[in-house]
C-alpha positions as CSV (number, residue, x, y, z in Angstrom):
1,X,-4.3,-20.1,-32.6
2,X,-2.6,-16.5,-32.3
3,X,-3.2,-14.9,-35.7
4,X,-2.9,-11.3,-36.9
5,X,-5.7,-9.4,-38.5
6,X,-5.2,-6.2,-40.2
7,X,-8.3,-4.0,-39.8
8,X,-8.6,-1.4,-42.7
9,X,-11.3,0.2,-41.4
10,X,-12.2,-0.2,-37.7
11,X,-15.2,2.1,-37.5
12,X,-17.2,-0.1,-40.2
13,X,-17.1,-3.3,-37.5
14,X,-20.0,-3.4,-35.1
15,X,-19.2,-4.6,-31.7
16,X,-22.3,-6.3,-30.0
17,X,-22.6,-7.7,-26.3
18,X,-23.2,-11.3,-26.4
19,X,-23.2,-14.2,-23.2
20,X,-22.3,-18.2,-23.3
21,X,-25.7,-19.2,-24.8
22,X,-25.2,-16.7,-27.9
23,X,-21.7,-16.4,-28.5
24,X,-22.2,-18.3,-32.5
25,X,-25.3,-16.1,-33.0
26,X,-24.6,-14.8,-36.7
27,X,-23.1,-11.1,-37.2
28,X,-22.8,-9.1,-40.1
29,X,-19.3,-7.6,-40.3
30,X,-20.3,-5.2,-43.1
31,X,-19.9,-5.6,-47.1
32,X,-16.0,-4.8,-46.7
33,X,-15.6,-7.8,-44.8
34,X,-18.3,-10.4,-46.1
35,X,-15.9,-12.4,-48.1
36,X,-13.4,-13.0,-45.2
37,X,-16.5,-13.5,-42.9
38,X,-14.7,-11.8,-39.9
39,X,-16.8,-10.3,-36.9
40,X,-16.2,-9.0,-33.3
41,X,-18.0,-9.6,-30.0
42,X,-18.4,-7.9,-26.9
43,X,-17.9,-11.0,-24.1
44,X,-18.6,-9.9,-20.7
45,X,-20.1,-13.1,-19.0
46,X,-16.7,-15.0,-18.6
47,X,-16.4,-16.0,-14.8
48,X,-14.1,-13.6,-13.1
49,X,-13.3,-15.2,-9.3
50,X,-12.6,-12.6,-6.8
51,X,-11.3,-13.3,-2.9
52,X,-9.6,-12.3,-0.3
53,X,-6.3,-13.6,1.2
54,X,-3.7,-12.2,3.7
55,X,0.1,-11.6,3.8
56,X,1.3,-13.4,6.6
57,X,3.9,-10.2,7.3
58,X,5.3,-7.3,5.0
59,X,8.7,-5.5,5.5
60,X,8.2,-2.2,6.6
61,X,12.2,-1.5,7.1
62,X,12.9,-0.8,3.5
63,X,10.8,2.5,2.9
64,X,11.2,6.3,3.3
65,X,8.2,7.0,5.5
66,X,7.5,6.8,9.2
67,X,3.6,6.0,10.0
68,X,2.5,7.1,13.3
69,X,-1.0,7.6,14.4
70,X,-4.3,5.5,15.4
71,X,-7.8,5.0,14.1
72,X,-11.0,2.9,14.5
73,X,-12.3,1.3,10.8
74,X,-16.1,0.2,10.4
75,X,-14.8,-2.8,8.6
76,X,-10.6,-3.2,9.3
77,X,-11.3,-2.5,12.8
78,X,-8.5,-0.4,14.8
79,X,-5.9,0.4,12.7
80,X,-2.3,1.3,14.8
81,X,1.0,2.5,13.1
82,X,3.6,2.8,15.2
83,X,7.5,3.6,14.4
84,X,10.7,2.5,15.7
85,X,14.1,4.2,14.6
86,X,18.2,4.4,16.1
87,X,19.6,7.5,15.8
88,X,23.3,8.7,15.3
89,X,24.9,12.2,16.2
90,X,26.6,14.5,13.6
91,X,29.3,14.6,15.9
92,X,31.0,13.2,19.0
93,X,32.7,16.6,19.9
94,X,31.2,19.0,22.4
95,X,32.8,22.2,24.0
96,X,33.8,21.8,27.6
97,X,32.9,25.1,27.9
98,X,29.2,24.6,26.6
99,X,25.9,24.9,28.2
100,X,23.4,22.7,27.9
101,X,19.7,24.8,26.8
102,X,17.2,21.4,25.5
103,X,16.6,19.2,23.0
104,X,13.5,18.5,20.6
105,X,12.1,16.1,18.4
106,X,11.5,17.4,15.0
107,X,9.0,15.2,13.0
108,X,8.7,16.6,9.2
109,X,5.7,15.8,7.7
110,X,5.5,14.2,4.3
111,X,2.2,14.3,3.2
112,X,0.7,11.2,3.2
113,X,-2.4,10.9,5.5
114,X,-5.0,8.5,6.5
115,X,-8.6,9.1,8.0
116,X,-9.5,12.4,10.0
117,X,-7.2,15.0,10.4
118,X,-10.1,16.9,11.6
119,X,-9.6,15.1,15.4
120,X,-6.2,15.6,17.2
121,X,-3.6,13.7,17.9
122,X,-1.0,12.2,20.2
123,X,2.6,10.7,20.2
124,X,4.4,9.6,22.7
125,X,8.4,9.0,22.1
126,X,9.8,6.2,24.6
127,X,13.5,5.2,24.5
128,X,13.9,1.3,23.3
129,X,15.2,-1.1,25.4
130,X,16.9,-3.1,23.0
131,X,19.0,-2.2,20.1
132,X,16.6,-2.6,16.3
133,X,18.6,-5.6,15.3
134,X,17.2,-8.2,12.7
135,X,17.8,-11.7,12.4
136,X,17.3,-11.7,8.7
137,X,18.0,-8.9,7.7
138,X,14.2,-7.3,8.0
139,X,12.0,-6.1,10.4
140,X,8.0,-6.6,9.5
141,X,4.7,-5.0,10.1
142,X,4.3,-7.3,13.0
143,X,8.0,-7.2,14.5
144,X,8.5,-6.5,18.1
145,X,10.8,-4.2,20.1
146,X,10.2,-3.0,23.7
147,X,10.4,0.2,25.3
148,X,10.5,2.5,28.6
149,X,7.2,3.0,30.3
150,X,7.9,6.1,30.9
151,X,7.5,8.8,28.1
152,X,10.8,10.8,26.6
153,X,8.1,13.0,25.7
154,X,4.8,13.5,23.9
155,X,2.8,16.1,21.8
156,X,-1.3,16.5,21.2
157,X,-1.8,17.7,18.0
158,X,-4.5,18.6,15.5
159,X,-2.4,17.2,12.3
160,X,-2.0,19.6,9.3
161,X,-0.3,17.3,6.8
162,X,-0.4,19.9,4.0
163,X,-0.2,23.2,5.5
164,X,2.5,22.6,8.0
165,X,6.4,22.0,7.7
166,X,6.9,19.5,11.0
167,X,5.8,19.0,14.2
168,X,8.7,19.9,17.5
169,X,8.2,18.3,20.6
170,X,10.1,19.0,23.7
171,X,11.7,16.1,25.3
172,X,12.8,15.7,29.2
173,X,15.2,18.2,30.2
174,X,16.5,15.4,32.6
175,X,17.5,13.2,29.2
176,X,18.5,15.8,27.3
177,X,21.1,17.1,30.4
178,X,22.5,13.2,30.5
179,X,23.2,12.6,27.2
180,X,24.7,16.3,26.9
181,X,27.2,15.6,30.0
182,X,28.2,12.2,28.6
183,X,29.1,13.7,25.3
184,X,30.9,16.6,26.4
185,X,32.4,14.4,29.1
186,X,33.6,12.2,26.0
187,X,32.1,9.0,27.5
188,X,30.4,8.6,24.2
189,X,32.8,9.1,21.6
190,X,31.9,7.1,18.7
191,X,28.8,5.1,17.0
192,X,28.6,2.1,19.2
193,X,29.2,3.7,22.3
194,X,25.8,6.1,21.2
195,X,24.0,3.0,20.4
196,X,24.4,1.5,23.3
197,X,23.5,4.6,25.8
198,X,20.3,5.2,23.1
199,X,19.3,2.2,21.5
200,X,16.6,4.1,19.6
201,X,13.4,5.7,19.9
202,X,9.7,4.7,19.5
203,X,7.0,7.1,18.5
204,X,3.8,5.7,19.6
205,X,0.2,6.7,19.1
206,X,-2.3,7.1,22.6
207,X,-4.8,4.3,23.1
208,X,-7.1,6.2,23.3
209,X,-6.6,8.2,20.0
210,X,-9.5,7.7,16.8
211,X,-8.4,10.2,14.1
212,X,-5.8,9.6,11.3
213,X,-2.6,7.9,10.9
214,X,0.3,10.3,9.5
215,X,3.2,10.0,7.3
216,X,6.3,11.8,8.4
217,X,9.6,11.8,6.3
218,X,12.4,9.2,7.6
219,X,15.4,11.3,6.1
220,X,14.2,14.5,7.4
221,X,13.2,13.8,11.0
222,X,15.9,14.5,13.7
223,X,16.1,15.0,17.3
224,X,18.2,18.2,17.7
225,X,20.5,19.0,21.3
226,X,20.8,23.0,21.7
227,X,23.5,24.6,24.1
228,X,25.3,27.9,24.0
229,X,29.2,28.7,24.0
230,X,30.8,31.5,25.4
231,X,32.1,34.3,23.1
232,X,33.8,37.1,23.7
233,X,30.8,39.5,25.6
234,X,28.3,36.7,24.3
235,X,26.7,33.1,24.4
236,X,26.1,32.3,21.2
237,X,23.7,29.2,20.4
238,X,24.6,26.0,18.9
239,X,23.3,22.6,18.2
240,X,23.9,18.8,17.4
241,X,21.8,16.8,14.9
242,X,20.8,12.8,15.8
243,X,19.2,11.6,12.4
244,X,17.8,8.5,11.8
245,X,20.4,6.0,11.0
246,X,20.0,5.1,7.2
247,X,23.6,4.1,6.5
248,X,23.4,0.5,7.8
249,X,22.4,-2.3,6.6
250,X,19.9,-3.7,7.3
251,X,18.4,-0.2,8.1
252,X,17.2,-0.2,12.1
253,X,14.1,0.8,11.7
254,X,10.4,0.2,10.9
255,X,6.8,0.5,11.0
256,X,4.7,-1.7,13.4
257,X,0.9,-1.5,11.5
258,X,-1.5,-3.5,13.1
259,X,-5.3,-3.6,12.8
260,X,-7.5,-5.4,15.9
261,X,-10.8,-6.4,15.9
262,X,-11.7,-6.7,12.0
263,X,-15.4,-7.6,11.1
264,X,-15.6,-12.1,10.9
265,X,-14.9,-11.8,7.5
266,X,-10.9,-10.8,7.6
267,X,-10.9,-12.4,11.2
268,X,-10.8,-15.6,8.9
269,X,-7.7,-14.9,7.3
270,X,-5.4,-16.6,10.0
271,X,-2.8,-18.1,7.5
272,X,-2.0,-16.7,4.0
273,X,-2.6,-19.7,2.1
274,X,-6.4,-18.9,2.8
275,X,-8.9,-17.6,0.0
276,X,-11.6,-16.5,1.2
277,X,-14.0,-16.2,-1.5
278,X,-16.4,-13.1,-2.3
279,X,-19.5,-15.4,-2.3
280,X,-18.6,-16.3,1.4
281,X,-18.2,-12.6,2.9
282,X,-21.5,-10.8,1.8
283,X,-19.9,-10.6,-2.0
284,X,-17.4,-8.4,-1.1
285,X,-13.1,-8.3,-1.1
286,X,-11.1,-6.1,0.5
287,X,-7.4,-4.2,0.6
288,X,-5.8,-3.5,3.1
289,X,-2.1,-1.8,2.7
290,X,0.5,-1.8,5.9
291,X,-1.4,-5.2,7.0
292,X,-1.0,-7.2,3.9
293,X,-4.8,-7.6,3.1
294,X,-5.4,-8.0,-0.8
295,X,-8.4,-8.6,-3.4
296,X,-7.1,-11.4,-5.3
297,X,-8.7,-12.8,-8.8
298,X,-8.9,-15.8,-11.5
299,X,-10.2,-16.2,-14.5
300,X,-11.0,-20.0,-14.1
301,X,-13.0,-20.4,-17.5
302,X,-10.7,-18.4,-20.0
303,X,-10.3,-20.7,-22.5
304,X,-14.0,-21.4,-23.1
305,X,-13.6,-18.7,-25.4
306,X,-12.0,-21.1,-27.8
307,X,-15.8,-22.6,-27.9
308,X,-16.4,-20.3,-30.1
309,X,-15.9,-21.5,-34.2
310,X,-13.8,-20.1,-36.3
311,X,-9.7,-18.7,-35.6
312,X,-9.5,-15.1,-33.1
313,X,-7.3,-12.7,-31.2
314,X,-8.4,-11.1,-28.5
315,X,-8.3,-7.3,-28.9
316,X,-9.0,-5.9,-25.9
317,X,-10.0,-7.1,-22.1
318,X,-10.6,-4.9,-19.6
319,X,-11.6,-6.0,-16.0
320,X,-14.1,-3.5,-14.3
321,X,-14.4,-4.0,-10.2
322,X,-16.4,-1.2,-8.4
323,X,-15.5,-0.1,-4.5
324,X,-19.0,-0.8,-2.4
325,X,-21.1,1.9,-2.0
326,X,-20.8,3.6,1.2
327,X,-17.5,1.7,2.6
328,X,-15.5,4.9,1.3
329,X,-16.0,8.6,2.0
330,X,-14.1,11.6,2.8
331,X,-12.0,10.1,5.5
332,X,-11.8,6.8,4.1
333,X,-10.9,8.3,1.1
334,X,-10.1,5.9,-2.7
335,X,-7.0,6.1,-4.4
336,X,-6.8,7.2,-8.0
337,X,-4.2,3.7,-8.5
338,X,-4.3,0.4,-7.4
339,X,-1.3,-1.6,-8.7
340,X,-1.7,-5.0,-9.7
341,X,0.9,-8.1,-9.0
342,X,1.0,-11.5,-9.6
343,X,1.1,-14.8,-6.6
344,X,1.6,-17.9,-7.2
345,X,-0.7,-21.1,-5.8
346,X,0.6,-20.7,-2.3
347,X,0.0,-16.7,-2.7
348,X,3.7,-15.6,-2.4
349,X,4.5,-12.5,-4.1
350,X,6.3,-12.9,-7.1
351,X,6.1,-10.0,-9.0
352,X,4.3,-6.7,-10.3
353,X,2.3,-7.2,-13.8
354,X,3.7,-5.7,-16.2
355,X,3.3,-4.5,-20.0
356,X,5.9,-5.6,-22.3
357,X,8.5,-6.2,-19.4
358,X,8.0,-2.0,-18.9
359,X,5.6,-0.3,-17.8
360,X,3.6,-1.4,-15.0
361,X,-0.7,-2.6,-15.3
362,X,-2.2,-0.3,-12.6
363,X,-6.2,-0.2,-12.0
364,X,-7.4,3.1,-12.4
365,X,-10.3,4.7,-10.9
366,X,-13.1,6.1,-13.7
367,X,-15.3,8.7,-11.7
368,X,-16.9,9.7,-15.5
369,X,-20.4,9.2,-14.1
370,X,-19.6,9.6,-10.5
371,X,-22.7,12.4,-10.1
372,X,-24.6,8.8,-10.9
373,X,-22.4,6.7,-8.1
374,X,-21.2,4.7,-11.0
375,X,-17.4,4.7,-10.6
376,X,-15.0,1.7,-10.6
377,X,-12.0,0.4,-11.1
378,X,-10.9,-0.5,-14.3
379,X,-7.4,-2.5,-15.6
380,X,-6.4,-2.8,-18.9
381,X,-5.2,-6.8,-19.4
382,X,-5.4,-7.5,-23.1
383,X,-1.6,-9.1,-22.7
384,X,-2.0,-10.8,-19.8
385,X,-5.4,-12.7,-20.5
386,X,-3.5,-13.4,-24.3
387,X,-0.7,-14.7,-22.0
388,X,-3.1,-17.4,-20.2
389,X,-5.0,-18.6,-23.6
390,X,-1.8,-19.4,-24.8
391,X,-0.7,-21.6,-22.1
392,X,-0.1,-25.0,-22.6
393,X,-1.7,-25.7,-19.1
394,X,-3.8,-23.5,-17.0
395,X,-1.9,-21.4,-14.0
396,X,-2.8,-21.4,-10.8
397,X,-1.3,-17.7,-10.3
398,X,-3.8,-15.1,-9.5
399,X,-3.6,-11.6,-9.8
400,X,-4.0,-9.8,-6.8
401,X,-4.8,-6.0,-5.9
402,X,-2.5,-4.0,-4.0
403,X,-1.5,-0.2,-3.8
404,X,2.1,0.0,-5.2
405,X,3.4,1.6,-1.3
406,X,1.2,-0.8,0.3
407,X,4.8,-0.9,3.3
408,X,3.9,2.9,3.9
409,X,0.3,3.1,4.1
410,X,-2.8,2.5,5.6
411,X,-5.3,2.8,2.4
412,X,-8.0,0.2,2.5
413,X,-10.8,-0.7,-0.1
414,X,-13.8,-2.6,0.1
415,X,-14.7,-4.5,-3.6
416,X,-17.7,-5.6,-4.8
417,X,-17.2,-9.2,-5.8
418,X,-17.9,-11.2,-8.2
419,X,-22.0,-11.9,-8.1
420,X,-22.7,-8.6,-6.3
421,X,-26.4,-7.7,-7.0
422,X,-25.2,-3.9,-7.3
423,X,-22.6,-4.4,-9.6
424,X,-20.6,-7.2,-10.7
425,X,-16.7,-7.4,-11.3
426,X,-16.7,-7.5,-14.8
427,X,-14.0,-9.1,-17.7
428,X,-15.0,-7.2,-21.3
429,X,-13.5,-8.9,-23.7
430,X,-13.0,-7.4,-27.1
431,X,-12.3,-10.5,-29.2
432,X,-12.3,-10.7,-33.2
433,X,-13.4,-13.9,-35.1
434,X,-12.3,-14.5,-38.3
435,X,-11.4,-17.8,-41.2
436,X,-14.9,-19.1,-39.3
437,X,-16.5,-21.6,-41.9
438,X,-19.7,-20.5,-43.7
């Protein structure tokens, strides 16, 4: 039923607002268009089914960011990133004639943050006690690694994301003199030997922490071993680098992100296959990136817009879903983007929606009339909603709402769903009518 129309004058057609009962109420297109009897509606009462369901784990090896910090959610309950990394030396070699002077931890900040930077901070770094090996290939949000009781070292901070270049803390001189003795003793002379004297290092938040979680850059982070050498009349300083290993494959590291104690709502998501449907939790979704929480949505009743007589195209459809009033604020903060992806009928991830194959369907925040509270949400789907009433059969894929890092963040969003009294989720479809019979 897919038909072109070529508009010679848009401004001369009058779009009006119509629901199911008055969708073949008469409209007058204008004396341009009388004799081809075209007209366009406004549809905005198609149902639009919004829920909630859960990843059962993400991979949180594959990114560029380390997460570390802790806080306490009204809604998501306590959220925890914690990171987990091997290291490798820029060299083997060492002066026998060097002294050993300490080592630090240099985390570089990267600029992402999470909650209230206002409060301080603490990491602890412990030394693993296993080496960050994967059995396929991936570690997850909710992989496991253990590590020494006792801490390398630790730092309270107040966290300046944006205003400072990297945090330093000081580790044991007791470590530092150890590993410096074994490497200029040349009992660690190469990457495995390293590996298996350090298995790696975990940078871990204080339980008793409530303040923000804090992205630091993977690449740029190093721990950093300073001694002196002897020359001539002087001791001149020195230094070797232990980066984070990238070069291997699979990379030995990751995020652990977990959130405890959620309100009943997302307790219920125990198993990804579960929807849980806005009408059953206070008309409300919720997202939830680093733990795999999404807003998904269907459009169950699409093709009732065939009900309407006469041939059309749709010209527009633009889904409008508003954040809940008062679950964000300056802490909590939204994102300007949310991207948008695609799961099948078991809700595996199968991919991102795109526009012609390209460019990728994002929803994007309007704050036009925000001195009014009325922001929201709004995604441009005109392709794929054509894409659905041109299926042979209806889909059981959903779309589903998800911030495009969702591996290397915490951001989470609380959606009004669809029969919230304050403000519904909202398809507006633009559709034009036309070869109707008189």
């Amino acid at each position: 039923m897919r038909k072109t129309i070529w508009l010679l004058s848009w401004t001369v057609l009058t779009i009006m607002a119509c629901n199911e009962e008055s969708l073949n109420s008469e409209f007058v297109a204008g004396d341009l268009f009388t004799d081809s009897n075209i007209r366009v509606v406004l549809i905005d009462t198609l149902t639009v089914e919004t829920s909630t369901m859960k990843f059962d784990s993400i991979i949180t090896s594959q990114v560029t960011r380390m997460l570390i910090g802790k806080y306490t959610d009204p809604v998501f309950g306590t959220v925890q990133s914690s990171s987990y990394a091997e290291l490798l030396p820029s060299t083997y070699v060492l002066d026998t004639e060097a002294e050993y002077d300490s080592i630090v931890f240099y985390l570089k900040y990267d600029e992402y943050y999470y909650n209230d930077t206002l409060q301080q901070n603490t990491i602890h770094l412990k030394l693993l006690n296993e080496q960050l090996k994967s059995d396929d290939d991936n570690f997850y949000n909710t992989s496991s690694i253990s590590y020494t009781e006792e801490d390398l070292g630790y730092l309270n901070y107040t966290p300046r994301p944006l205003q400072t270049d990297s945090l330093n803390i000081k580790l044991n001189d007791s470590f530092g003199i150890e590993l410096f003795e074994n490497l200029q003793d040349q009992t660690i002379t190469n990457s495995d030997e390293f590996k298996e004297y350090v298995k790696g290092i975990a940078f871990i938040p204080d339980q008793a922490d409530n303040s923000s979680v804090i992205g630091f850059s993977l690449e740029s982070s190093y721990m950093r071993l300073f001694f002196s050498v002897a020359e001539e009349d002087e001791r001149v300083q020195d230094y070797i680098d232990f980066s984070v290993n990238t070069t291997d494959s699979p990379i030995p590291f990751f995020n652990q992100i977990s959130a405890e104690e959620p309100n009943e709502y997302i307790k219920s998501l125990t198993d990804q296959e579960i929807n849980l449907s806005s009408s059953e939790s206070e008309n409300q979704s919720y997202i939830q990136s680093g733990i795999g929480i999404v807003t998904r949505i269907q459009f169950p009743h699409i093709k009732s817009i065939y009900n309407i007589p006469g041939q059309g195209t749709i010209l527009d459809a633009v889904l409008k879903i508003k954040p809940t009033d008062s679950s964000y604020n300056d802490q909590l903060i939204l994102r300007d983007n949310i991207s948008v992806y695609i799961v099948n009928q078991n809700n595996d991830l199968t991919q991102q929606l795109l526009v012609a194959d390209i460019s990728p369907v994002v929803a994007t925040l309007n704050t036009d009339n925000q001195e009014f509270n009325d922001i929201y949400y709004e995604i441009s789907l005109g392709s794929y909603i054509e894409e659905l009433l041109l299926a042979e059969r209806d889909t059981e894929d959903a779309l589903i709402l998800l911030p495009d890092d969702y591996n290397t963040t915490v951001d989470r969003f609380v959606l009004n769903g669809n029969n919230s009294p304050d403000y519904q989720t909202t398809l507006e479809l633009t559709y034009a009518i036309y070869d109707e019979s008189k």
